[in-house]
N, C-alpha and C positions, 0 to 999 in steps of 0.2 A: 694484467692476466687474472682471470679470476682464480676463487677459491679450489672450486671443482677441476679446471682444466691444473693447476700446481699440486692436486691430491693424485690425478689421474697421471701425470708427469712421473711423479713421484712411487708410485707403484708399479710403472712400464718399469722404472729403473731398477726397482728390489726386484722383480719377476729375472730381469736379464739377470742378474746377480747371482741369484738364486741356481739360475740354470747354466749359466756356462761357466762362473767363479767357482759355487759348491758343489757342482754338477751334481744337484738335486735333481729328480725327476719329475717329470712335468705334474703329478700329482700331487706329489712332496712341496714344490713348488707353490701351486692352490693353495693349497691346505698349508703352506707357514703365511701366504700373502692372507690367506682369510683370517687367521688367528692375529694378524699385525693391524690389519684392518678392525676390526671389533676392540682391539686392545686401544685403539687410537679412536674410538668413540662412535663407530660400527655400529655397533651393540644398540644403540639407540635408534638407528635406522628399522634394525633386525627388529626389533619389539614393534615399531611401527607397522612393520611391514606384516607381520604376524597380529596384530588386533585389529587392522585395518585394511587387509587385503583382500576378506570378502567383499565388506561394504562397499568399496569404491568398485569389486570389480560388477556387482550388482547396479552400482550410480551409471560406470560406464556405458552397462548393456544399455538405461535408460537412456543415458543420452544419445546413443547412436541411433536408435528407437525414433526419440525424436526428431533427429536431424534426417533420418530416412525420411516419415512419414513426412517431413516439410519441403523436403527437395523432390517429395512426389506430390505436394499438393502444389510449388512452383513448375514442374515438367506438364502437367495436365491442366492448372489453372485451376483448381479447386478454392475458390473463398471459402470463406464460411458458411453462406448462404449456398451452395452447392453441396458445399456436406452437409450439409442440415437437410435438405431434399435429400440426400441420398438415406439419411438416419430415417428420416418421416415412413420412405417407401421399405426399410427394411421395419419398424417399429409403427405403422399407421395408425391404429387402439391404443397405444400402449398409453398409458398416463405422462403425461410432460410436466403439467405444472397441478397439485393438488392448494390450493389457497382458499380459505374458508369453509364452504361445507361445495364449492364448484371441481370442476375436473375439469383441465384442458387436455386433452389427448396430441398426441404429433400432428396426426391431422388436423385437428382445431388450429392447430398454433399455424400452419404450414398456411391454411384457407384463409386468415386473420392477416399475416405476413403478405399474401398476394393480395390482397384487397387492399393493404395500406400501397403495396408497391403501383400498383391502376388507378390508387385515386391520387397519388401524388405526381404519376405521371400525366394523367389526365388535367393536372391545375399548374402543367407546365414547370414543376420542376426535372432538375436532370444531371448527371453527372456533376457529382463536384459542390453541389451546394451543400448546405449544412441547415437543419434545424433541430435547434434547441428541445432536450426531452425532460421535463422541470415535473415530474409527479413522485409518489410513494410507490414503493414493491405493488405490483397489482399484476395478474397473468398475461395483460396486453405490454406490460413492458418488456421483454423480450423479443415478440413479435413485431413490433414497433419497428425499433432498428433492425430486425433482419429484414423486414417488408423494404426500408429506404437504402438497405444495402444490396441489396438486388438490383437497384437502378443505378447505385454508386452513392448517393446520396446519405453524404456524414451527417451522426447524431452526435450533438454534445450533449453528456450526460450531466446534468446538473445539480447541484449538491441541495435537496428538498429543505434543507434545513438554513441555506442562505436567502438575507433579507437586503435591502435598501443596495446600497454602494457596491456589495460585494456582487448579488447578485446579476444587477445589471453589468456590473466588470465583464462576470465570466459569461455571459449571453454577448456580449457585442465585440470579444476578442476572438471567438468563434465566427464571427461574421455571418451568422446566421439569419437567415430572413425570414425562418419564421419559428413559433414557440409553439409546443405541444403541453399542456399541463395539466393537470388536476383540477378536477373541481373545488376541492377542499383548499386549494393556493392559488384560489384568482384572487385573493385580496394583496399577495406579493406580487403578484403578475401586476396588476393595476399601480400599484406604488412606485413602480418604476418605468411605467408605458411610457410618459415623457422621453425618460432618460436614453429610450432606443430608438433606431433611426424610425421615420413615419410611413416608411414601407413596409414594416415587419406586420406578418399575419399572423394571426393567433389561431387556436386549434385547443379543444376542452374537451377532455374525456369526461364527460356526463354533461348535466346542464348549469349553464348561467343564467344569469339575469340580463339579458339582452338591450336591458335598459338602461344600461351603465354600463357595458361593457360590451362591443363588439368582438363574438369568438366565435369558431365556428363547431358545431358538436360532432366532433370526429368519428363518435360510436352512429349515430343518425348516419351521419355524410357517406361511409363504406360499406353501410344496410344491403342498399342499394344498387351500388357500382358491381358494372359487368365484370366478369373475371375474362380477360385473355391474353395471351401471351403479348408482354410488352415489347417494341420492338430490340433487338441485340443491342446491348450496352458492352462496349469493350471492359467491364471489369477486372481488373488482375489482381494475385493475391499480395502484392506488393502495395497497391492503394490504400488508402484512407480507410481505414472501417468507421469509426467515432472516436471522437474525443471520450478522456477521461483526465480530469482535475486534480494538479498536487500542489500541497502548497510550494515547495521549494526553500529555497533558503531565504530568500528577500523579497518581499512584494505582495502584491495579490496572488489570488491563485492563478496560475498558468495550464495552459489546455495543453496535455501532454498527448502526441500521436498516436494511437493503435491500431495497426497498419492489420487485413486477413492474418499474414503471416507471425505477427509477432501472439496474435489471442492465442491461433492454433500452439505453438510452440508452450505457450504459458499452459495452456490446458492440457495438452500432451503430458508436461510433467510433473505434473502435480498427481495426475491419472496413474503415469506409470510408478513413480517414485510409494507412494503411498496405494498402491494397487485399488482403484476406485473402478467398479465395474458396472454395466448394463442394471446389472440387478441389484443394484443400490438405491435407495433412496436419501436425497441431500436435503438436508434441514437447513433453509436460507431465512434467517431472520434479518440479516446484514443487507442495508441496501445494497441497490442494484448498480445505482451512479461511482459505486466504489471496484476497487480493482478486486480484491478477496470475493461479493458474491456475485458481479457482476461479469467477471472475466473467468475466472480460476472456477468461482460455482459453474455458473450459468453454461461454460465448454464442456462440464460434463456431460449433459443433457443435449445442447448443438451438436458434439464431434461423437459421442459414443452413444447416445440412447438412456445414459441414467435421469432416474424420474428427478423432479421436484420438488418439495412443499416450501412454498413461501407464505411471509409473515410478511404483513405490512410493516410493522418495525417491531423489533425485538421485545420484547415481555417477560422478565425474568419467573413470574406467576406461572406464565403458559408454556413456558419452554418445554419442558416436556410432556406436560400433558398435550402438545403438538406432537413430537416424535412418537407417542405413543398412538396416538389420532391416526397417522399416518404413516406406520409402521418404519418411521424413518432407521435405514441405518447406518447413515453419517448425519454430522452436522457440522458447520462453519464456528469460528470462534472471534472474538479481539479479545486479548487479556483481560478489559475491564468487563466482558460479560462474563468469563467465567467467576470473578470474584462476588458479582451479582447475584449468582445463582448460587453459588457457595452460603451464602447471607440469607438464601431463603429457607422458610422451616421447612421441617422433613417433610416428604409428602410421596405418598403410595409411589406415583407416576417416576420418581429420579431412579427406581429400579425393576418398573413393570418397562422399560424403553428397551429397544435393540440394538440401538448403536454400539459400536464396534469400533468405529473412528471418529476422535475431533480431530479439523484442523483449524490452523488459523495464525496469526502472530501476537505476541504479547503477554501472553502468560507466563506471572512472575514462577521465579523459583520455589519460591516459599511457596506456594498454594498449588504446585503441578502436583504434589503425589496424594497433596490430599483431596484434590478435584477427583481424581482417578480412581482413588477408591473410597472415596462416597456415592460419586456415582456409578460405578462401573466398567471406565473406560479403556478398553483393553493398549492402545494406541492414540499417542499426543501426534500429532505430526503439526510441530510449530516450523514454520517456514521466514525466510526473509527476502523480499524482491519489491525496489521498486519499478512502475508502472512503466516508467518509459526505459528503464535499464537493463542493463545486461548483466546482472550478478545474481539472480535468483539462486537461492539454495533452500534445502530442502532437509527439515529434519525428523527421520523417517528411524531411528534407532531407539527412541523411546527416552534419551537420552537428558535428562532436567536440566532445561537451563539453558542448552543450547537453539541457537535459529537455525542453525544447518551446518554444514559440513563442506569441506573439499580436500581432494586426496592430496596429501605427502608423498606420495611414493613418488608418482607423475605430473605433475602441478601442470605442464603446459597443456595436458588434455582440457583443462578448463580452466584459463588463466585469468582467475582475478585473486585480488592479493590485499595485504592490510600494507599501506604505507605510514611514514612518520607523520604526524603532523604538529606546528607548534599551536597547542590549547590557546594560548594566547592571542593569538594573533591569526590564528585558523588557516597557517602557511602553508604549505607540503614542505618536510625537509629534503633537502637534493644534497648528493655527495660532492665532488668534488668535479664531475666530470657534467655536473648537472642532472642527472636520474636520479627518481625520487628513490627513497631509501624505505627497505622493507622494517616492518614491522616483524619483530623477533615472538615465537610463540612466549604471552604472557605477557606483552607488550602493546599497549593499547594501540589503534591504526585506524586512522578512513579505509572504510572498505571501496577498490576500484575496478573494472572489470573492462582489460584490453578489447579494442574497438578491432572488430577485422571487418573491411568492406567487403561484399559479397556473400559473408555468411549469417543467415539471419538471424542466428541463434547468439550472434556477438554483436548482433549492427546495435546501433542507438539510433531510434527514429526522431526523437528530438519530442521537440513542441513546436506551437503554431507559431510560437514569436521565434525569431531567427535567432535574437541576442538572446533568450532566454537558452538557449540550444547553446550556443557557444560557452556558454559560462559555465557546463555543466560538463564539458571534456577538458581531459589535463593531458597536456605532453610530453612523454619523455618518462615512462615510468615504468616499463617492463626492460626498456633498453631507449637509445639515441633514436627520435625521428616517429617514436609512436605514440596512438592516441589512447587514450583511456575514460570512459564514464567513472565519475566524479557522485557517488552515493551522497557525500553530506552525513553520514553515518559514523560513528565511532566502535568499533567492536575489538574483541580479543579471540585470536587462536590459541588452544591451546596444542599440547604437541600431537595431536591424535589428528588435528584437521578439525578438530567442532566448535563453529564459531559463538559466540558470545556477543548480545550486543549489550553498548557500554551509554550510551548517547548520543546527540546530534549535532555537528558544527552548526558556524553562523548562529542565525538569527530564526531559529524555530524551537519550540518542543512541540509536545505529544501530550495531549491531556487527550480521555475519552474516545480515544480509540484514532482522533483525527492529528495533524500536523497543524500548529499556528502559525501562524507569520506574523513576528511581535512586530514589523514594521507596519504592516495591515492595521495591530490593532490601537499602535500608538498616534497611528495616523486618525483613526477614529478620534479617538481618547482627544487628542489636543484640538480636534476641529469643537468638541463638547466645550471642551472647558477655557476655549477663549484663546485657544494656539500658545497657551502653558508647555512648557518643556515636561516632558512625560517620557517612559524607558517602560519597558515592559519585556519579561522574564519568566522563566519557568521556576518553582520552588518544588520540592520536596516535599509531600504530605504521607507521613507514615501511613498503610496496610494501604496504597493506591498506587497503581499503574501511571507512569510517566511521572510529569509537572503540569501543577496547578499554576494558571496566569494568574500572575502580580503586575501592579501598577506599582510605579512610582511617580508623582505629580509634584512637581513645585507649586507650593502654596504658600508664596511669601505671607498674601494677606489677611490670609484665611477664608477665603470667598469663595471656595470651590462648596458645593451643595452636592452631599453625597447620596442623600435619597433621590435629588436629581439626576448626580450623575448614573446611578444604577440601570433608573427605567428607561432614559435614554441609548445605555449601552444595551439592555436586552431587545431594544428597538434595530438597532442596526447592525449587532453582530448575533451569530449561530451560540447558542449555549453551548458550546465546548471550548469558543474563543473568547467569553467573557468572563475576564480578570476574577480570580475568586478573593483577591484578595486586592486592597488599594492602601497607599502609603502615600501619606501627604508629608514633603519634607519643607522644611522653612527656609533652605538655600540651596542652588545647586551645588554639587562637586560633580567640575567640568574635566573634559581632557582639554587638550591644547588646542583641539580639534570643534569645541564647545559642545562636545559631546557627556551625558552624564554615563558616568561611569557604573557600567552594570555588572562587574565581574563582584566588584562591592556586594554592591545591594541583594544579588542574586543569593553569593555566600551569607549573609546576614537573616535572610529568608523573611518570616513574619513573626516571628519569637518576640514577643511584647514585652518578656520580663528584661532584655537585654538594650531593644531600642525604644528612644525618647521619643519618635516621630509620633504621630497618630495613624494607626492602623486598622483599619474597618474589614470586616468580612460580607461578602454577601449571602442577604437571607432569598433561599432557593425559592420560599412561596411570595414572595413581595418582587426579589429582582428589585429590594434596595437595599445601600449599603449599614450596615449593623458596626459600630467600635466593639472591635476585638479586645475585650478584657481577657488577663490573668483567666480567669474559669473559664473561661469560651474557650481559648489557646488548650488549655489542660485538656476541656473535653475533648477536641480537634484530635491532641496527639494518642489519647486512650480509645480513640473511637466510638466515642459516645455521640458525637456530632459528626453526623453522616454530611459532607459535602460536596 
């Protein structure tokens, strides 16, 4: 029997008591039961329920908001690409996207969109295929995948900043037949043409060199093409919209689903929670292949009519001399940009801007109030959700420190929850009966969020791989016989409902805004250096966001070449996955398992005055490895050596 039904037992029986023993009257009654209640730790609900009863009943109004608006875009069939015509026709002039010194208006973007939709029908694709979208923030990116999602035709969005291995991974588990790219990364394209099947087509937003590369020039190729209505594609808002890439706990990256239904629901609340309107303009310097300005931004602009300005990639210089450009007033964030900007010298523009709101995830505590008021910003709204999950929350009270919130009072309105887990060994702890066990406020927890079928606003759409899907739901953890999405996240509640995040199970950190997957990079590392035993971890670098990648290498004989190994790893992994720091040890310590023991080395960090190993840093202009001496370390920890 639980707690609550032996409280609730328990007070039917003082109330009878009460009234037919002391023939108390039924007011007297209340009023000794309420006074019995608070005395027996009441009181602490009472305070809850009083600091916390606006917020959540404002969270609730959003959500029902949401769930309306999505169970009317499933009753009529509304995609994305249907709302988005219908914003054009109420907005046709208005500005969509400002990006450089160009203006795309609704209409631009809408004529651009049907031009891609006629010419991909026309070259015989259709429902259900998939091609790969491999370029920089540019105003056709948008347009792009709505034009292929009008016919059904999923875009995987691909991460501009992967090379060799990785890149061809996530292009050919998409199953995509053909690749759309950049001009400026047809040299990544080409490095890995072998590596994909010999029917894949290619597709170049500007020009190539035809002489080395067959592509085809997609701004030339849609000049031209007639505009007319293609014939009915059964579309629904339950299909495929495009992939988007996470790393996960173990592996390569994996192509996570994002179905019409699950964008619209994401952009719904982010809009409603943070009140983002028509007459905003959104500062996107955050790629577009990512979930923050490619989903969360980019719906402002598709579902409601707010403008634009995009950055090919972030510039902590330009930052606001952009929001001031274009009178932006929001802008997107990752923690490591706002620390960036923080770092830059003062300058006229961080207070001639009109923004009114950041949002975004990862902004440390230490640096939130003084972001705010250096530059101005009336409203943090830090958020936490991953991409294919059902735990999104939202933190919209100004509150430092926190990623979002969920109510205390009524927890089953949006049931996700912190449970126990062992650090160790990355288990769930389960009671007695087998259900996992909650996490007590103040009590660190995987954050999980109850699966219900049928509601979209709880479903998990999974990923493209089936096992990869499976491995990411847990059973038996709000009660006997239920499903749950599995974050991989570690955070803290405190008693108010405002969550904390703390770090990540498994086998990933967070450096630079992105997720690694140290088996990703270990699997590199030992193909380099001759299939050496190698471990790779996150550490800890004082005034920085997340963990910096460490190697650890066995190097019985000293053979390992660290200026080799450097330029090699900047060859085949993205700059945010390449080890900042390498440790060459002279034996292994194994588990039982012949595994090297990383909870060690991790705790041990790179502190050179404590360990004998030899430890190298990499230099950011070479992209080879540098021996970390005593002074290097010192400058590292005082910030004198920016890394």
């Amino acid at each position: 029997m639980s707690a609550l039904v032996i409280k609730c037992t328990g007070f039917l029986v003082l109330g009878t008591f009460f009234l037919f023993v002391l023939n108390l009257t039924l007011l007297w009654s209340l009023v000794a039961l309420f006074a019995i209640y608070l005395a027996t730790g009441g009181w602490r609900f009472m305070r809850v329920f009083a600091l916390t009863a606006t917020r959540d009943l404002n969270a609730l109004r959003c959500l029902i908001t949401v769930k309306l608006r999505v169970r009317r875009n499933l009753k009529n069939n509304m995609t994305v690409v249907k709302i988005f015509e219908g914003t054009v026709r109420k907005n046709p002039n208005k500005a969509f996207v400002h990006f450089q010194d160009q203006v795309w208006t609704f209409n631009d973007a809408k004529l651009y969109a049907d031009k891609i939709a006629n010419f991909f029908y026309d070259s015989g694709y259709r429902k259900g295929d998939v091609i790969a979208l491999f370029t920089e923030n540019c105003p056709q990116y948008i347009p792009l995948w709505l034009g292929m999602s009008k016919m059904g035709i999923v875009a995987a969005l691909i991460n501009f900043n992967l090379r060799d291995m990785s890149l061809a991974h996530c292009i050919k588990i998409s199953e995509a037949k053909a690749v759309i790219f950049g001009e400026n990364l047809v040299e990544a394209v080409k490095d890995i043409r072998l590596s994909l099947p010999q029917s894949t087509v290619y597709f170049c937003l500007g020009n190539v060199s035809q002489a080395d590369f067959s592509a085809v020039n997609l701004d030339n190729a849609i000049e031209t093409i007639p505009l007319y209505e293609i014939p009915t594609v059964n579309v629904k808002c339950s299909d495929r919209l495009f992939y988007v890439y996470t790393s996960g706990t173990t592996g390569l990256p994996k192509a996570a689903v994002v179905t019409n239904t699950r964008f619209c629901y994401m952009g719904y609340g982010v809009e409603l929670m943070l009140d983002i309107s028509p007459k905003d303009v959104i500062y996107i310097s955050l790629p577009l292949y990512h979930t923050a300005g490619g989903i969360i931004g980019a719906a402002q602009a598709i579902l409601s009519g707010t403008t634009l300005a995009l950055r090919t990639k972030f510039s902590a210089s330009q930052f606001w001399t952009d929001c001031v450009k274009y009178q932006c007033t929001v802008a997107q964030y990752i923690g490591e940009l706002c620390r960036y900007l923080l770092a830059q010298p003062v300058r006229p523009e961080e207070t001639q801007h009109s923004v009114r709101l950041m949002f975004g995830n990862g902004i440390k505590p230490q640096i939130w109030k003084q972001f705010q008021d250096r530059f101005g910003i009336k409203m943090i709204g830090e958020f936490y959700g991953a991409t294919e999950g059902n735990c999104s929350i939202v933190n919209n009270r100004n509150k430092i420190g926190a990623v979002g919130f969920t109510t205390r009072i009524l927890p089953f309105l949006y049931p996700i929850t912190l449970i126990k887990v062992d650090l160790e060994t990355n288990e769930v702890c389960r009671d007695k009966n087998g259900v996992c066990i909650k996490a007590e406020p103040g009590e660190p927890g995987e954050l999980v969020g109850k699966i219900v079928k049928g509601d979209p606003v709880r479903e998990f759409d999974g990923y493209v791989d089936d096992k990869a899907t499976t491995k990411k739901v847990i059973r038996d953890v709000f009660s006997k016989g239920d499903l749950a999405f599995s974050t991989g996240d570690i955070l803290v509640m405190d008693e108010l409902g405002f969550f904390y995040f703390r770090d990540r199970t498994g086998d990933t950190f967070r450096w630079r805004g992105e997720n690694v997957s140290t088996s990703e990079v270990e699997a590199v590392i030992s193909n380099v250096v001759g299939l050496k035993d190698a471990v790779v971890y996150g550490v800890e670098v004082p005034g920085y966001e997340g963990r910096a990648g460490m190697a650890a290498i066995v190097d019985e004989t000293g053979s390992i070449n660290t200026h080799q190994l450097g330029l090699s790893l900047s060859r085949a992994l993205p700059a945010y996955a390449r080890p900042l720091f390498i440790r060459l040890l002279k034996e292994a310590d194994t588990t039982g398992t012949f595994k090297l023991k990383k909870t060690n080395l991790r705790d041990e960090g790179f502190n050179v005055t404590t360990i004998k190993d030899r430890i190298f840093i990499l230099d950011q202009r070479t992209q080879q490895y540098q021996v970390l001496t005593p002074d290097v370390y010192k400058s590292v920890l005082d910030g004198r050596l920016r890394v």
